[in-house]
N, C-alpha and C positions, 0 to 999 in steps of 0.2 A: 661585511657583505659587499657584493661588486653588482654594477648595474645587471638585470635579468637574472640574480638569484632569487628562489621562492622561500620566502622564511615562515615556517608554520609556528603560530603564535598559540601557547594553551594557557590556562585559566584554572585556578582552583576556584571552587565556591567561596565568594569572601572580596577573592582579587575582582573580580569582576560580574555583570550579572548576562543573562542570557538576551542574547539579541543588540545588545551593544554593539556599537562600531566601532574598527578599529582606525583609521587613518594618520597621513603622515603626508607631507608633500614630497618625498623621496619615494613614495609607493603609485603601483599603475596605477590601482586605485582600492577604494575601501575595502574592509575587509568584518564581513559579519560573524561573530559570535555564534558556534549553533554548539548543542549537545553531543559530543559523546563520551559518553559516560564513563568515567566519573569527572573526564574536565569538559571545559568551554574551547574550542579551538576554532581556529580560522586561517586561513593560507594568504599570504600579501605576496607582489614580485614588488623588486627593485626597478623604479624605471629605466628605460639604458638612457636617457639624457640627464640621470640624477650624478651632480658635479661631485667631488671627493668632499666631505664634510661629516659633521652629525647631525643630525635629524631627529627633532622632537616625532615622539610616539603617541599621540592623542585618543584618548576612550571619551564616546558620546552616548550617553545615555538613548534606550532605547525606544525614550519619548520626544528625543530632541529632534528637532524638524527645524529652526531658523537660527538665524546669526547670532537672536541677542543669548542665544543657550550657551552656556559656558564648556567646552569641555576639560577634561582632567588632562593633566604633563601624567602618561601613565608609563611611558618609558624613552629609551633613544634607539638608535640604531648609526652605525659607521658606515660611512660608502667609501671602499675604497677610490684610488685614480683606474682607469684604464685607458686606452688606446682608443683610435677611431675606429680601426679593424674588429678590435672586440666590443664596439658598439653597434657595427652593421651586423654582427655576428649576433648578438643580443635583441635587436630588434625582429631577424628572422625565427629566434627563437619563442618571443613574448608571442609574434601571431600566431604559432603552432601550438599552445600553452594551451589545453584542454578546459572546458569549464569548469570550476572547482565544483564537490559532490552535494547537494544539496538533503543528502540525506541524514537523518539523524539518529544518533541509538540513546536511548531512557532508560535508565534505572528499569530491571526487569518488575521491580514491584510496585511502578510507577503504574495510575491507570492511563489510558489507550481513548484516545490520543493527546499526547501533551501539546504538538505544531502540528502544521500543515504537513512536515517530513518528518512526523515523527513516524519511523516505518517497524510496524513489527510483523514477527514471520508467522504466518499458523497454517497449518493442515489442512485442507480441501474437506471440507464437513462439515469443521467445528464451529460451536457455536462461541458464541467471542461477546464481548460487554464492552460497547461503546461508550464512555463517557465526557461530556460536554460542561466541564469548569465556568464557561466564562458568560452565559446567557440565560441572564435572571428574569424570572416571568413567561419563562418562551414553555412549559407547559403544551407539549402538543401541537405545539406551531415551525416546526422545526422535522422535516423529513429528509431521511440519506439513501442515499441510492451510490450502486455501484453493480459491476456488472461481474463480481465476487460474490455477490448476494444474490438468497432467494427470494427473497421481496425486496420491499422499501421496507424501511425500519425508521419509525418514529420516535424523538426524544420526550421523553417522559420526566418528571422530578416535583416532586408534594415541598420541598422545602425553599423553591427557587433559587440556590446558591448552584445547584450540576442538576445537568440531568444525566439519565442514561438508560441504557435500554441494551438489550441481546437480540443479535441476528446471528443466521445460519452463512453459512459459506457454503457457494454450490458444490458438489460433488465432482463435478466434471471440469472445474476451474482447473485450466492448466498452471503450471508453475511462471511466475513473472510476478511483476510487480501493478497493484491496482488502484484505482483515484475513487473515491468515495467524494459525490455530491453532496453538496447540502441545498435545500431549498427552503426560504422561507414562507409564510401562509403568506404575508404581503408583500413580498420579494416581486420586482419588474426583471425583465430579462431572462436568460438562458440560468439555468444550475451552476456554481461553482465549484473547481477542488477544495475541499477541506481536510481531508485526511488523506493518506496513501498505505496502504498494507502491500505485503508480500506472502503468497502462496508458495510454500515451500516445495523442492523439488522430492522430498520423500512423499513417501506412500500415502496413499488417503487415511484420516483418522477411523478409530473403529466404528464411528456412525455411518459415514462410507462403506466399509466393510460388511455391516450388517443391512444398511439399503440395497445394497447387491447383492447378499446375499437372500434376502426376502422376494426380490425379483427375480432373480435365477428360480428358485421354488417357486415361483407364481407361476413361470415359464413354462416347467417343468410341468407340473400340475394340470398347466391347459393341453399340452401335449398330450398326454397320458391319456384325459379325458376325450381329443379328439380322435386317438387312435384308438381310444375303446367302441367308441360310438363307429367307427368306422368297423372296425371290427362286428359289432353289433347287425349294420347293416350289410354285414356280407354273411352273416349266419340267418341272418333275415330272410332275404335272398333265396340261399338254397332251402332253408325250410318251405318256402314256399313252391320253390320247383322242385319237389320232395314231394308234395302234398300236389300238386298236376299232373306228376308224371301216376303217382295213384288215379287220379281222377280218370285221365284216359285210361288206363291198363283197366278199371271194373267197365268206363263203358264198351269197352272192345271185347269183353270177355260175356258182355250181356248181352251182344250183336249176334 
C-alpha cells in the first residue's frame, strides 16, 4: 500500500464478528465492521504521513471500550516509501474522500431490522413485519413512527426474548430512503433513529393498486349519482312548467 490508498477489508463468518473494529496506526483512522452479505467489510485509507514499514492490523472486540481490553494481532499491512510531492498530493486527496456508506444489506431471510442501517427495500403499501431481538420485557412500551407509515406501530411479544409487530407503508410514499423512530413509554427527550427502510422506485404494491382502485369507483359513483340528481331536477323543472303553462291556457279559455 502507499500513503492515501483505500484498502477495503472483508470478513467471513468465523474470521471476525459484526461491529468489530478494525484499526492500525498506519490508517486515518478506524474502520467498523458492518454487513453485507454474505461477508463483514469495512474501507481504511493509508495516512499520507504513514513512514515505509509494516503495520500490525488490530480487531477490537465490539464491546471493547478502554485500554485494559486486549485486542487481537488480526493482520499486517506494507507501506511503501514515497516522495513529499505524493504526499501533498495525498493529503489533498484524503480531504476529498467521501464518507464511507453506512448502509447495510442482511441475509434476505434475516428478520427486519437486524441494525440501525440495516436498510431493506419494499413497495409503497405493503405491509412489512418489524421485529425487535434485543428488548426483554418492553411488551407495549416501545412505539415506531416513521413518516413511511400509516400510523405508529407498537412492539408487541408474549415471550420477552423479540417483539414484533406489522405496519402498513403509505401509499403515496415517494421513492427514497426512510428513519423509523423509536420511542419509549419512559424515554426523556426527542424520538430516536432506529431503523431505516427504502421505498422502492417501482410501481406501488397490488394493495395500492386496489386502494385506487376502490376510490376511483367511489369517484365515479358520486358523480353519476350527482349528475342523475341533476338531471332529475331539470325534468322536475319542466314538468312543472308543463303543468302552469296548462294552468293558465284553462283559465284563459274560461275567461
Amino acid at each position: 500500500m502507499h500513503p492515501g490508498d483505500t484498502l477495503t477489508i472483508n470478513a467471513k463468518s468465523g474470521e471476525a464478528s459484526y461491529a468489530e473494529t478494525i484499526t492500525s496506526s498506519a490508517f486515518v483512522k478506524a474502520g467498523k465492521l458492518r454487513m453485507v452479505d454474505p461477508l463483514l467489510t469495512t474501507t481504511v485509507t493509508v495516512a499520507c504521513d504513514t513512514r515505509p514499514g509494516t503495520y500490525p492490523v488490530l480487531l477490537h472486540g465490539a464491546g471493547d471500550v478502554g485500554p485494559e481490553e486486549h485486542p487481537f494481532r488480526w493482520a499486517r499491512v506494507r507501506v511503501e516509501a514515497t516522495d513529499e510531492a505524493a504526499r501533498r498530493v495525498c493529503r489533498n486527496k484524503v480531504q476529498k474522500l467521501p464518507p464511507p456508506s453506512l448502509e447495510e444489506r442482511w441475509a434476505p431471510d434475516s428478520t427486519w431490522p437486524q441494525s440501525a442501517w440495516d436498510v431493506r427495500t419494499f413497495r409503497a403499501g405493503s405491509r412489512i413485519t418489524i421485529t425487535d431481538n434485543y428488548d426483554e420485557g418492553s411488551d407495549g412500551d416501545i412505539t415506531l413512527t416513521s413518516r413511511a407509515f400509516t400510523d405508529r406501530s407498537v412492539l408487541r411479544g408474549a415471550r420477552a426474548v423479540l417483539t414484533a409487530t406489522t405496519t402498513t407503508l403509505r401509499c403515496d410514499s415517494a421513492p427514497g430512503l426512510y428513519v423509523v423512530y423509536r420511542h419509549d413509554a419512559d424515554q426523556p427527550g426527542p424520538d430516536k433513529p432506529w431503523a431505516r427502510l427504502r421505498i422502492a422506485s417501482a410501481a406501488p404494491g397490488k394493495a395500492c393498486a386496489a386502494q385506487q382502485a376502490a376510490k376511483h369507483s367511489a369517484g365515479t359513483s358520486r358523480t353519476g349519482t350527482v349528475a342523475w340528481a341533476a338531471g332529475g331536477v331539470l325534468l322536475a323543472a319542466a314538468a312543472g312548467a308543463a303543468l302552469l303553462l296548462r294552468a293558465n291556457s284553462r283559465r284563459t279559455h274560461s275567461a
